[in-house]
PADREN-819926 format. One record per residue (C-alpha): residue number from 1; x, y, z. Coordinates in nm, 3 decimals, decimal comma, always signed. Layout:
<rec fiza="NUM" X="X" Y="Y" Z="Z"/>
...
//
This chain:
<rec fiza="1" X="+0,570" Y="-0,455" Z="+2,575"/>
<rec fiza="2" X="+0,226" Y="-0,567" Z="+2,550"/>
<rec fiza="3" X="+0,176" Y="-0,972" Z="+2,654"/>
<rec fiza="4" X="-0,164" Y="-0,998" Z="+2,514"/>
<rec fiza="5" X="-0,096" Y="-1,145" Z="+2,171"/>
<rec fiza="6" X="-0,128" Y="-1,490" Z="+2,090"/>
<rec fiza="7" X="-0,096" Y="-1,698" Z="+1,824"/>
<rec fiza="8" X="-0,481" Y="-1,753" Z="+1,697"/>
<rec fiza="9" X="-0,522" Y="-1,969" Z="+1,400"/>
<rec fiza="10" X="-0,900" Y="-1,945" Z="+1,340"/>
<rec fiza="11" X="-0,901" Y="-1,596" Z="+1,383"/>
<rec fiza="12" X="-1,144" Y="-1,417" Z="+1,131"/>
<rec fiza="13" X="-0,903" Y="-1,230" Z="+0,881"/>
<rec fiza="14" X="-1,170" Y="-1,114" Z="+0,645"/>
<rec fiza="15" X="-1,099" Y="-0,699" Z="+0,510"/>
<rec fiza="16" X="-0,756" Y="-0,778" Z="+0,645"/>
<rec fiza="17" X="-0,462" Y="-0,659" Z="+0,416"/>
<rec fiza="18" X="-0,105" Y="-0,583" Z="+0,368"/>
<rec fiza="19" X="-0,034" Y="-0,304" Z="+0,631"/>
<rec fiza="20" X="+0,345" Y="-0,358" Z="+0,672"/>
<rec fiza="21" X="+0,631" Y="-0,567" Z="+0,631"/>
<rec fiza="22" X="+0,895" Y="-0,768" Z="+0,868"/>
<rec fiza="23" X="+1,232" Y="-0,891" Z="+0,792"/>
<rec fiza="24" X="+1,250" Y="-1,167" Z="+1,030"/>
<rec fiza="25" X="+1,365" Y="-1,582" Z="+1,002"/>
<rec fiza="26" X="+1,092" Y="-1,812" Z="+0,860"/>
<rec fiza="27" X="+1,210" Y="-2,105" Z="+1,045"/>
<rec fiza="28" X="+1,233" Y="-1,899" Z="+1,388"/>
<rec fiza="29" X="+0,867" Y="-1,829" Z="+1,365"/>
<rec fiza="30" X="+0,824" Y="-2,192" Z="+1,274"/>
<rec fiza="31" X="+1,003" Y="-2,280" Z="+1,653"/>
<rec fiza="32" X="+0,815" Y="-2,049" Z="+1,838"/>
<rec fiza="33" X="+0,470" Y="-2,093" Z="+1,679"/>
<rec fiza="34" X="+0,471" Y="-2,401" Z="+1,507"/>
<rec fiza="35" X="+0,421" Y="-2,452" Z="+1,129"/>
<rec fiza="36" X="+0,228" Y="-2,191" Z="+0,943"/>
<rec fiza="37" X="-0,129" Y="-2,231" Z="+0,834"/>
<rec fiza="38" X="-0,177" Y="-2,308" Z="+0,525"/>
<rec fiza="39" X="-0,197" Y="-2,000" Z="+0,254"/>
<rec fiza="40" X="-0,424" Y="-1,909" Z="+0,016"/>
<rec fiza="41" X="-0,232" Y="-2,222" Z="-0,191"/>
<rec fiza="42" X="-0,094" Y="-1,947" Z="-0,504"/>
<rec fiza="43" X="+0,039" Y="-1,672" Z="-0,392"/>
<rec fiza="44" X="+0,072" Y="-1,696" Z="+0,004"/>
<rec fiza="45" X="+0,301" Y="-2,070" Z="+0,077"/>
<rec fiza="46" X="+0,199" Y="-2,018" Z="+0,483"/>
<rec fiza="47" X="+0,079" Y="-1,777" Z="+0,729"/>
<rec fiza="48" X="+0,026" Y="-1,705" Z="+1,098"/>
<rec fiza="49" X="-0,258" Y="-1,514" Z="+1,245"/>
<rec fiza="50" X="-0,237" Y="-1,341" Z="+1,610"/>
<rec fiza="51" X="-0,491" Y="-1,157" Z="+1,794"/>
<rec fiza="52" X="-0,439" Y="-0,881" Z="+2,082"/>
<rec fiza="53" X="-0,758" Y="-1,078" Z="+2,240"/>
<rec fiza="54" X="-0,948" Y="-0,782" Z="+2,105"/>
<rec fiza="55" X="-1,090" Y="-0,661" Z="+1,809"/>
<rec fiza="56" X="-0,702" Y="-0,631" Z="+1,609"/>
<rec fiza="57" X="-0,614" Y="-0,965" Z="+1,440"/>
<rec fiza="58" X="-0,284" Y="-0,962" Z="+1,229"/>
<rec fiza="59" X="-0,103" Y="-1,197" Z="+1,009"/>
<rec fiza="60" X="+0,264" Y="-1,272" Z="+0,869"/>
<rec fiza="61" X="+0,309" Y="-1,386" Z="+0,563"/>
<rec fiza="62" X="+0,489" Y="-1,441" Z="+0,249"/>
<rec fiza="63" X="+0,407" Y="-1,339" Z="-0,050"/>
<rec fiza="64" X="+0,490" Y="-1,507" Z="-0,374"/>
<rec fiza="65" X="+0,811" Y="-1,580" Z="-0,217"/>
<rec fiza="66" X="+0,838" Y="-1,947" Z="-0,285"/>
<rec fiza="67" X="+0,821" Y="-2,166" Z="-0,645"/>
<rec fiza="68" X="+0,407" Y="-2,241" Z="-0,513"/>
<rec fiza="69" X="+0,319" Y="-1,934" Z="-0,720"/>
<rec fiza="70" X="+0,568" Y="-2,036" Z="-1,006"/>
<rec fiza="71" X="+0,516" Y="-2,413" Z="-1,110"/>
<rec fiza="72" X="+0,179" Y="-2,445" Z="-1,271"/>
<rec fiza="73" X="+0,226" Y="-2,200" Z="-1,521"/>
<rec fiza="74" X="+0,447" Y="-2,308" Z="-1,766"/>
<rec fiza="75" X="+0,506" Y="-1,944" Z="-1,854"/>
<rec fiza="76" X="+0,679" Y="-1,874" Z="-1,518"/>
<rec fiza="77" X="+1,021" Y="-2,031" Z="-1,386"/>
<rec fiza="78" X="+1,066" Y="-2,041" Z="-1,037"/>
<rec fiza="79" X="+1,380" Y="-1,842" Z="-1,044"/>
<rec fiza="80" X="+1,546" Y="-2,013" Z="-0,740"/>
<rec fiza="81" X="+1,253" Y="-1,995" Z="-0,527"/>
<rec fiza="82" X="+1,265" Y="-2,249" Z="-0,292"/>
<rec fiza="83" X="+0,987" Y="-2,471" Z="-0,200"/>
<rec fiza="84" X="+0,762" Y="-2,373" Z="+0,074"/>
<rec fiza="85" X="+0,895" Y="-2,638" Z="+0,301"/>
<rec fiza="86" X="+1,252" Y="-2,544" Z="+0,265"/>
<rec fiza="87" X="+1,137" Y="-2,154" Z="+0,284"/>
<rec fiza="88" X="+1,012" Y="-2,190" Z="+0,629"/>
<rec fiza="89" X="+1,302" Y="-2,385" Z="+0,712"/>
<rec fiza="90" X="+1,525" Y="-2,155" Z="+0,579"/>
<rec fiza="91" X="+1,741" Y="-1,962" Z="+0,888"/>
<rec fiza="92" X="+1,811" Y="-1,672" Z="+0,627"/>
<rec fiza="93" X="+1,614" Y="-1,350" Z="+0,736"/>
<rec fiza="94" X="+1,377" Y="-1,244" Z="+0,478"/>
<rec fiza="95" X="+1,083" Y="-1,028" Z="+0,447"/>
<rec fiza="96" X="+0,741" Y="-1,118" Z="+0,531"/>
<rec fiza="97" X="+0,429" Y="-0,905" Z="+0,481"/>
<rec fiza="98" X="+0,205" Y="-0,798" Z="+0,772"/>
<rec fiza="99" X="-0,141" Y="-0,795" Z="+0,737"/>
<rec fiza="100" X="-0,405" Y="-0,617" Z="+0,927"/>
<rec fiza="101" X="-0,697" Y="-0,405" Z="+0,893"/>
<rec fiza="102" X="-0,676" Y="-0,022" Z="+0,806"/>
<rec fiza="103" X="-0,643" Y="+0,220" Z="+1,033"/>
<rec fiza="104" X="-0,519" Y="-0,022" Z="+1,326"/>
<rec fiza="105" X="-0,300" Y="+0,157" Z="+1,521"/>
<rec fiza="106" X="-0,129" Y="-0,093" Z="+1,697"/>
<rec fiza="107" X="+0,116" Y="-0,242" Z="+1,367"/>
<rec fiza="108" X="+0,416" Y="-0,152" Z="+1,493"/>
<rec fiza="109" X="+0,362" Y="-0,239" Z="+1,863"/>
<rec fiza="110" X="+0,305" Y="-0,548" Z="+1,674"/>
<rec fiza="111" X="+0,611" Y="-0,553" Z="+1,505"/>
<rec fiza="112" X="+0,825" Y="-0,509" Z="+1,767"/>
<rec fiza="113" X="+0,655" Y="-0,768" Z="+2,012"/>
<rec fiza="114" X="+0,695" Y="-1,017" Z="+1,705"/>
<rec fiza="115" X="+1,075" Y="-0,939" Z="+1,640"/>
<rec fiza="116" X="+1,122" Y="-0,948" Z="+2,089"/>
<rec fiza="117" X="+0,951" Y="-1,284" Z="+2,113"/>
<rec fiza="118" X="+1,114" Y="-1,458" Z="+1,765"/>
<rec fiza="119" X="+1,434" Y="-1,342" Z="+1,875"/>
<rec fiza="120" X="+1,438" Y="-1,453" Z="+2,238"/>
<rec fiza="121" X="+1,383" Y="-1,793" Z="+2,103"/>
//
């Protein structure tokens, strides 16, 4: 299983986009890698970015999962979403999108060092 990802906050995640998806336990990731980045602040309540140390950057991240996308529009109701602090707290498994750049080759080695190291925790 390949050793060389790391958690890299700053990494550039420009023409990066949904390439896959992880069911996996928000507040897990949240022990091993600390809290989540901030999202985009509408859609995307928090995300991690990781880096091979090479040119392949990925990122986990939800996706209008939480009431963030819901409560300024009056037109929208949250529908039970939680809020993004007590989403990635939450010890329910849920999906959570992968992002990446086309054509990277390497998603599901990804995937499965992601699931290895969350779950050893």
């Amino acid at each position: 299983m390949n050793a060389q990802y790391r958690i890299a906050p700053g990494a550039n995640v420009d023409r990066t986009g949904r390439v896959g998806q992880v069911v996996i336990t928000p507040a897990k990731l949240v022990q091993q890698f600390g809290a989540p980045g901030a999202g985009e602040g509408y859609k995307v309540s928090g995300e991690f970015r990781f880096t091979d140390g090479g040119n392949d950057v990925f990122t986990v991240y939800d996706w209008k999962a939480t009431s963030l996308y819901y409560e300024d529009d009056a037109d929208r109701q949250s529908n039970g979403r939680p809020k993004p602090a007590d989403f990635w707290s939450s010890q329910v498994p849920c999906t959570l999108n992968i992002g990446g750049r086309r054509g990277t080759a390497k998603i599901e080695q990804f995937k499965r060092w992601l699931l290895a190291v969350v779950e050893s925790a």
